[in-house]
C-alpha positions in Angstrom: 63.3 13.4 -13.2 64.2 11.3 -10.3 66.5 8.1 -10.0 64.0 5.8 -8.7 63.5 3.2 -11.0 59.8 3.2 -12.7 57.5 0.2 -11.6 55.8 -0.6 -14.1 59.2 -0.4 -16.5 60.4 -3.1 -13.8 57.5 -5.0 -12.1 58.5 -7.0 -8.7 59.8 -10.3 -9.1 56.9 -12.7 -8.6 57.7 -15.1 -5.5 57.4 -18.4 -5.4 53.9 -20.3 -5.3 53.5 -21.1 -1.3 53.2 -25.1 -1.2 49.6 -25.9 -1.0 49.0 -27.7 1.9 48.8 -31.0 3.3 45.8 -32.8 1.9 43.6 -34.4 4.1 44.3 -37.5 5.9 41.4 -40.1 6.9 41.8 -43.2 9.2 41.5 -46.4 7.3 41.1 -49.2 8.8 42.1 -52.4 7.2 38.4 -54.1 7.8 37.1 -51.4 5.8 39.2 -52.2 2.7 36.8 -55.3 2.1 34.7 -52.8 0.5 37.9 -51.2 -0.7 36.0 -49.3 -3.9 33.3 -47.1 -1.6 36.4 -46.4 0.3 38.5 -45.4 -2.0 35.7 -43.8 -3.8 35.0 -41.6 -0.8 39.2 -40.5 -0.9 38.9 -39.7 -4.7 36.1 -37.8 -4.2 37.3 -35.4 -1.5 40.9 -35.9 -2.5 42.1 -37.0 0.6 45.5 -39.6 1.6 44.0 -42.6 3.1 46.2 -44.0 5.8 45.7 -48.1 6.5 46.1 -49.1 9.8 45.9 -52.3 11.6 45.0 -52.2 15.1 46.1 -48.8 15.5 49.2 -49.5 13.5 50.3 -47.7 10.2 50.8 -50.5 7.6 50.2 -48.3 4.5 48.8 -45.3 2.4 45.9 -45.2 -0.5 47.2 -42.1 -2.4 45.2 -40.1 -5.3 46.6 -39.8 -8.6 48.5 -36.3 -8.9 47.3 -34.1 -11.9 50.3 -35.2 -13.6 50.1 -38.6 -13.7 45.8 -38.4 -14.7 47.6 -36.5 -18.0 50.0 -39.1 -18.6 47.2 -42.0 -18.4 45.0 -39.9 -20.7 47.7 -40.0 -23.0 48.5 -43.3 -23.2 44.9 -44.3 -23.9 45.1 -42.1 -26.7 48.4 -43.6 -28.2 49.9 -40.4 -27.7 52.0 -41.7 -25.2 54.4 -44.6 -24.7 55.3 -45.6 -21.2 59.5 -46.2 -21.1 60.6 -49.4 -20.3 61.3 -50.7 -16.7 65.1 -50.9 -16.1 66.0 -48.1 -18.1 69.2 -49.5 -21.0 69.1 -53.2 -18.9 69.2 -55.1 -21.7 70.1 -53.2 -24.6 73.7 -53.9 -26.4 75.9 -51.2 -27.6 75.4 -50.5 -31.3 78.8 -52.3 -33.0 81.5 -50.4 -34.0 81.7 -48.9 -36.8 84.4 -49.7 -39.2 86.5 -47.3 -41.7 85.7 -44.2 -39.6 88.0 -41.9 -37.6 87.2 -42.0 -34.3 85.8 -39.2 -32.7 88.6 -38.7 -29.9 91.4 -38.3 -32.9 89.1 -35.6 -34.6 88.7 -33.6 -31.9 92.3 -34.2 -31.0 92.9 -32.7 -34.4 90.7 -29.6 -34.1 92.1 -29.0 -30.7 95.6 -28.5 -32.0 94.0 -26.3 -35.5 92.7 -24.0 -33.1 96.0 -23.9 -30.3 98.2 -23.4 -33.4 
């Protein structure tokens, strides 16, 4: 028997997934966004990143959906999904205290010393 490990006992570590790459990029022109919905048809279509510009000048980007974002949309529509609130705990109060309870810093203060001692 030899010392060299067995391969198929320990495969290779997979690598990581290379980045796909850059999807496409198509010149937009502002003018062209009066019929914005064959435009952004087109993008959808082959997937690409529309890029707005005004007389040769980059004002802004149409982007597609990501897989990710299509799922969560899905999901909402079925009311499997609820979309968070914006602002996160902005305007929420802290529940009130509660009264004729230990706090919690004491009780652990107490274990603390149970398991020092």
């Amino acid at each position: 028997m030899t010392d060299m490990p067995d391969e198929a006992a320990h495969p290779a570590p997979e690598l990581s997934p290379v980045p796909s790459p850059r999807r496409p990029e198509r010149e937009v022109r502002i003018r062209e966004l009066r019929n914005a919905g064959s435009v952004i048809s087109e993008l959808a279509n082959v997937g690409a990143i529309g890029r707005v510009t005004s007389g040769g000048r980059l004002v802004g980007w149409l982007v597609p959906a990501t897989p990710s974002e299509q799922r969560a949309d899905e999901l909402h529509a079925q009311g499997r999904l609820r979309f968070g609130r914006l602002g996160g705990l902005a305007g929420h109060r802290p529940l009130p205290r509660r009264v004729n309870t230990v706090p919690l810093s004491h009780t652990l203060d107490e274990q603390r010393r149970a398991d020092d001692g």
